[in-house]
Structures are given as structure tokens and as C-alpha cells.
Biopython code that builds the backbone (N, CA, C, O; Angstrom):
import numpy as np
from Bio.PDB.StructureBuilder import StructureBuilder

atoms = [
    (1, "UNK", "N", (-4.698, -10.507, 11.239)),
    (1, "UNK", "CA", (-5.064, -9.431, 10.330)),
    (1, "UNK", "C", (-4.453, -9.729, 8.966)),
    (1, "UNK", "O", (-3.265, -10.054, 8.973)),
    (2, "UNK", "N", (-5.058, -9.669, 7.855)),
    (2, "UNK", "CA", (-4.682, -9.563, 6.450)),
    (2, "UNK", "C", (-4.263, -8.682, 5.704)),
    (2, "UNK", "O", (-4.937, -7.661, 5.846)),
    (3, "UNK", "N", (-3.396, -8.569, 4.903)),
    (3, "UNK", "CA", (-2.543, -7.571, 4.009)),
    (3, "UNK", "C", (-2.301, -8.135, 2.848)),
    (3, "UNK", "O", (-1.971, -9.307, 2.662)),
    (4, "UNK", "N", (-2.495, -7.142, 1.903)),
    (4, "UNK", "CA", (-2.145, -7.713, 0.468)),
    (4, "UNK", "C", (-0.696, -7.834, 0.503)),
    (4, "UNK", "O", (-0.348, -6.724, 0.903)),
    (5, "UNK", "N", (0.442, -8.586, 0.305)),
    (5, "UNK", "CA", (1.784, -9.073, -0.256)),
    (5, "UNK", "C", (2.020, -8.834, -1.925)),
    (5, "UNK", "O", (1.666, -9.514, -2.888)),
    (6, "UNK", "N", (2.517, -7.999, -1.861)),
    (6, "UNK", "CA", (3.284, -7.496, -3.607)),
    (6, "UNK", "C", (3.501, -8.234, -4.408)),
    (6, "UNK", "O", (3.033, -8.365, -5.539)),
    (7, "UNK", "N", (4.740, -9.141, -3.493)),
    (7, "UNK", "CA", (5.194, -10.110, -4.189)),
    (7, "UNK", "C", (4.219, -11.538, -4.429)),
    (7, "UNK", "O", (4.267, -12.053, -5.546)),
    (8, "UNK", "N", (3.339, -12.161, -3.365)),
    (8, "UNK", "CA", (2.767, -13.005, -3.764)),
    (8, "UNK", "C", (1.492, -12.893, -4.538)),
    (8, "UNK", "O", (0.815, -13.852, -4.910)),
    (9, "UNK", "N", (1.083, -10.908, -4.864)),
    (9, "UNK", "CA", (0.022, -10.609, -5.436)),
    (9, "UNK", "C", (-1.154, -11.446, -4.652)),
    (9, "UNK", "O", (-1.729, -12.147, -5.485)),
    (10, "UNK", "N", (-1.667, -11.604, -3.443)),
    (10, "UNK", "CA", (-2.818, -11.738, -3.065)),
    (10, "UNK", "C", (-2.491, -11.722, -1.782)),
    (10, "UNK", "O", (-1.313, -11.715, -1.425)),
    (11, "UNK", "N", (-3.772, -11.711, -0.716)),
    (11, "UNK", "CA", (-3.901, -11.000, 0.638)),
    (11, "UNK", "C", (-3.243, -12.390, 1.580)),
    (11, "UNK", "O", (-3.261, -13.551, 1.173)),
    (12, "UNK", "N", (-2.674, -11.932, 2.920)),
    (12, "UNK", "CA", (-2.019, -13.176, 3.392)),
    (12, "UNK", "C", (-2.314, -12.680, 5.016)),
    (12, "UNK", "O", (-2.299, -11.511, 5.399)),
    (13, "UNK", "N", (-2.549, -13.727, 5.745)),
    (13, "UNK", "CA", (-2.332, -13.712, 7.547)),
    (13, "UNK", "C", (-0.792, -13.323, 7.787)),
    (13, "UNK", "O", (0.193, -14.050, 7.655)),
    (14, "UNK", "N", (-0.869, -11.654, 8.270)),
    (14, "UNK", "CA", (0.320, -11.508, 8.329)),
    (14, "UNK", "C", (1.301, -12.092, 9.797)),
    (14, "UNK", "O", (0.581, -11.974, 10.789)),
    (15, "UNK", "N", (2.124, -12.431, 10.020)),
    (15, "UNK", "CA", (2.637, -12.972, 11.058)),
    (15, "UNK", "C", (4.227, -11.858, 11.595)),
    (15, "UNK", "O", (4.964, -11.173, 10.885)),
    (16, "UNK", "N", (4.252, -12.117, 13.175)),
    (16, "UNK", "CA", (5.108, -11.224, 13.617)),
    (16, "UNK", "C", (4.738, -9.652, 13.704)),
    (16, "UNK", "O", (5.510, -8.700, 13.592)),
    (17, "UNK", "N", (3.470, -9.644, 13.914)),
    (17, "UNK", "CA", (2.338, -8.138, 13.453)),
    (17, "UNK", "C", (3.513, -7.428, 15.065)),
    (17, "UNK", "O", (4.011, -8.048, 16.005)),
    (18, "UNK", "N", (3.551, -5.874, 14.691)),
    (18, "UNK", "CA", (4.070, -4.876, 15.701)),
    (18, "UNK", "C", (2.851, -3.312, 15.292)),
    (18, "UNK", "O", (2.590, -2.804, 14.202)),
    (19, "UNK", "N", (2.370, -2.963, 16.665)),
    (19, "UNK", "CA", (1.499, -1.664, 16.288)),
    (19, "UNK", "C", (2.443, -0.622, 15.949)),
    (19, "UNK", "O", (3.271, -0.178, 16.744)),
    (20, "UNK", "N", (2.317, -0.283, 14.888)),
    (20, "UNK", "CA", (3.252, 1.683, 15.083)),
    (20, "UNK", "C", (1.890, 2.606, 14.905)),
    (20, "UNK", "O", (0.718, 2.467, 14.555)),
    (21, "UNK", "N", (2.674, 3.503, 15.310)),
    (21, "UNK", "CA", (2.036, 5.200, 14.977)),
    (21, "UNK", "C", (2.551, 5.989, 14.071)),
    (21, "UNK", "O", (3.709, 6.401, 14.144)),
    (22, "UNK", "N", (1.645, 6.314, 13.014)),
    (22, "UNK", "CA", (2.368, 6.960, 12.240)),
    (22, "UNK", "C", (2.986, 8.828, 12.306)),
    (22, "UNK", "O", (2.619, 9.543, 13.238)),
    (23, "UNK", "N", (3.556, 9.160, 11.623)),
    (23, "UNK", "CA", (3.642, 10.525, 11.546)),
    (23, "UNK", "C", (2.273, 11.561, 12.360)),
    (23, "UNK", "O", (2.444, 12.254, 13.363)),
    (24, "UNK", "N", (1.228, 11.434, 11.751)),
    (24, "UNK", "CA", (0.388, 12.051, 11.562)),
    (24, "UNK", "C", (-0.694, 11.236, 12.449)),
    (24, "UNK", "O", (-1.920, 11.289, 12.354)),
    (25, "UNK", "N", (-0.002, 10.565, 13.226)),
    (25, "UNK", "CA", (-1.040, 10.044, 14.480)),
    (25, "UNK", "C", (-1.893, 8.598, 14.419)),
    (25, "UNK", "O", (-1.996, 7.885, 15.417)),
    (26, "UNK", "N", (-2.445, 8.282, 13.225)),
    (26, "UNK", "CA", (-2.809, 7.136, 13.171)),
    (26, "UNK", "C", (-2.350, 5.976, 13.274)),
    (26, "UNK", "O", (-1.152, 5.697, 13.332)),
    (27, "UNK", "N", (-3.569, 4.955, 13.316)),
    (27, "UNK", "CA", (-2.692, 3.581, 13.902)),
    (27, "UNK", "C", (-2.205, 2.284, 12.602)),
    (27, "UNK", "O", (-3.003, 2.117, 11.679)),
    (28, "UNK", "N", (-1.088, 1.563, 12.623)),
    (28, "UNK", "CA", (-0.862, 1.043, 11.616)),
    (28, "UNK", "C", (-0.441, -0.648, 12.335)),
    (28, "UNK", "O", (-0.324, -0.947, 13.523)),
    (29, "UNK", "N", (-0.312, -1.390, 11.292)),
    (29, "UNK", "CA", (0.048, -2.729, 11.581)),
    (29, "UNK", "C", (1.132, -2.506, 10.845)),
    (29, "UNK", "O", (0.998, -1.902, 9.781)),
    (30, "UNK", "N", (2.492, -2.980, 11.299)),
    (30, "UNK", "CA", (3.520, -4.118, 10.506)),
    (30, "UNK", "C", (3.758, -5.506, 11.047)),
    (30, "UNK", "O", (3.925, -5.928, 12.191)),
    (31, "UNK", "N", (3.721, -6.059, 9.904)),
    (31, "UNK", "CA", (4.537, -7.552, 9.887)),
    (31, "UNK", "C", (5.129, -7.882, 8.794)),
    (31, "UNK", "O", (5.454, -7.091, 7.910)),
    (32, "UNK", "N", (5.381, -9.601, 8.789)),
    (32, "UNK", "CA", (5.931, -9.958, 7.572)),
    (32, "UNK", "C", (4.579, -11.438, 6.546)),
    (32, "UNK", "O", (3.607, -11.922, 7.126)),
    (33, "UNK", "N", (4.767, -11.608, 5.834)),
    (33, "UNK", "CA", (4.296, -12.920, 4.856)),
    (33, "UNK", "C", (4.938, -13.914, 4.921)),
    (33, "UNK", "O", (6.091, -14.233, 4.629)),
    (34, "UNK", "N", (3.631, -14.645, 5.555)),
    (34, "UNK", "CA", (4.137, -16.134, 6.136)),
    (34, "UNK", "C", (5.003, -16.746, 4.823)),
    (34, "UNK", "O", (6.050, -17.347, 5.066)),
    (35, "UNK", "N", (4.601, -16.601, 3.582)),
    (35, "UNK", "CA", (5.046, -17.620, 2.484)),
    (35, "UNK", "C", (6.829, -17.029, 1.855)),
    (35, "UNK", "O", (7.856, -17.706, 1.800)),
    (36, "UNK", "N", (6.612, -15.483, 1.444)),
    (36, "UNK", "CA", (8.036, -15.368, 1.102)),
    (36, "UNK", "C", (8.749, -14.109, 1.962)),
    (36, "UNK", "O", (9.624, -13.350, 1.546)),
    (37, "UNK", "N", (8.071, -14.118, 3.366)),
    (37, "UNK", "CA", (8.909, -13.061, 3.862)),
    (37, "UNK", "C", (9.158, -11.648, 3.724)),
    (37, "UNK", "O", (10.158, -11.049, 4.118)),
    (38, "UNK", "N", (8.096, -11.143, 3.092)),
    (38, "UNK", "CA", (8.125, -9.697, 2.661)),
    (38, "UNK", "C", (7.715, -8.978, 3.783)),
    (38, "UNK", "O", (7.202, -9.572, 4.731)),
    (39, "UNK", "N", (7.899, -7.630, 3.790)),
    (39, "UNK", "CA", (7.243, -6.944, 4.606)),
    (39, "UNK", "C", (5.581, -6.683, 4.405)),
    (39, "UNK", "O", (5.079, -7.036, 3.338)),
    (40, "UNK", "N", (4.788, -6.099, 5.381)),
    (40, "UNK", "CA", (3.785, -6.415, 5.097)),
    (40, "UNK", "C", (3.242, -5.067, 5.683)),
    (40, "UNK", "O", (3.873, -4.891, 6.726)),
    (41, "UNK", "N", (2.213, -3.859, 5.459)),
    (41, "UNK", "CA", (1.578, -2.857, 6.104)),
    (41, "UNK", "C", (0.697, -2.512, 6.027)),
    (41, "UNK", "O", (0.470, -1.928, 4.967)),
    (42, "UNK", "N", (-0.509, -2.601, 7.100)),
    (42, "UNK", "CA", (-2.089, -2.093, 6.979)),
    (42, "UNK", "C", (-2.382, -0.982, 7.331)),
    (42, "UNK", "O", (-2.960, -1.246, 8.385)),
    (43, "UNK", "N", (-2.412, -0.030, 7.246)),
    (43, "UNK", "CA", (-2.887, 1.408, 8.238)),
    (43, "UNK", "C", (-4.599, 0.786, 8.535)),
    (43, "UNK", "O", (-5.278, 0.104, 7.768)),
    (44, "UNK", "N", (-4.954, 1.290, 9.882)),
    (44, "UNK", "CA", (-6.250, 1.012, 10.559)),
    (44, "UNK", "C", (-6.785, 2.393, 10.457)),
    (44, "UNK", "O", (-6.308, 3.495, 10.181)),
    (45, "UNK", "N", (-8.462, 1.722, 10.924)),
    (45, "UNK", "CA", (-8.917, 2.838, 11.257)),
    (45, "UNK", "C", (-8.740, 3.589, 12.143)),
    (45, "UNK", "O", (-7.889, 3.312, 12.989)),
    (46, "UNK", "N", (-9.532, 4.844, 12.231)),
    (46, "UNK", "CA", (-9.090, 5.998, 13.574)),
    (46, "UNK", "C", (-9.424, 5.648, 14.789)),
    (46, "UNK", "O", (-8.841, 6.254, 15.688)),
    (47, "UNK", "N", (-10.310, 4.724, 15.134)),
    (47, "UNK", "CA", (-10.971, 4.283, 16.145)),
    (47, "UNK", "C", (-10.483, 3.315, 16.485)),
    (47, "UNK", "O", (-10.941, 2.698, 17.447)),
]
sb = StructureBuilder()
sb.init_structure("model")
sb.init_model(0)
sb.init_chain("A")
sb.init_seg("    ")
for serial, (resi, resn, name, xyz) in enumerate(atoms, 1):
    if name == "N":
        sb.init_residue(resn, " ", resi, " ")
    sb.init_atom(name, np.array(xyz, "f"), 0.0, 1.0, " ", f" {name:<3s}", serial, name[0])
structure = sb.get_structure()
């Protein structure tokens, strides 16, 4: 799955991906950026 990275300003294959749930029920991706290690977060769809 892809995520834009802040720091490298463009979208990256995030690696080390973990599902959470957020507050309010929906589903989210974290990981980190293969290149400088940032954190990385997608919220998904509802489905």
C-alpha cells in the first residue's frame, strides 16, 4: 500500500504496515518509509 511521506514529498511502498482502528471506528494503515524512516498513515475505506 502507498502513502505520501512528508519528508520525501512523494508517495512511497510503505513497509512494516500494522492495521489500527481508529477512534471513531474506521480502518487505518501504519507503517514506516522505506527511504528515510518516517512514519507513514493511510486511513481506508469503510468497507
Amino acid at each position: 500500500m502507498e502513502a505520501y511521506c512528508v519528508k520525501c514529498k512523494a508517495k512511497k511502498e510503505m513497509q512494516d504496515t500494522q492495521d489500527v482502528t481508529l477512534k471513531n471506528g474506521r480502518k487505518a494503515l501504519k507503517g514506516k518509509c522505506p527511504v528515510c524512516g518516517t512514519s507513514l498513515f493511510r486511513i481506508l475505506g469503510s468497507k
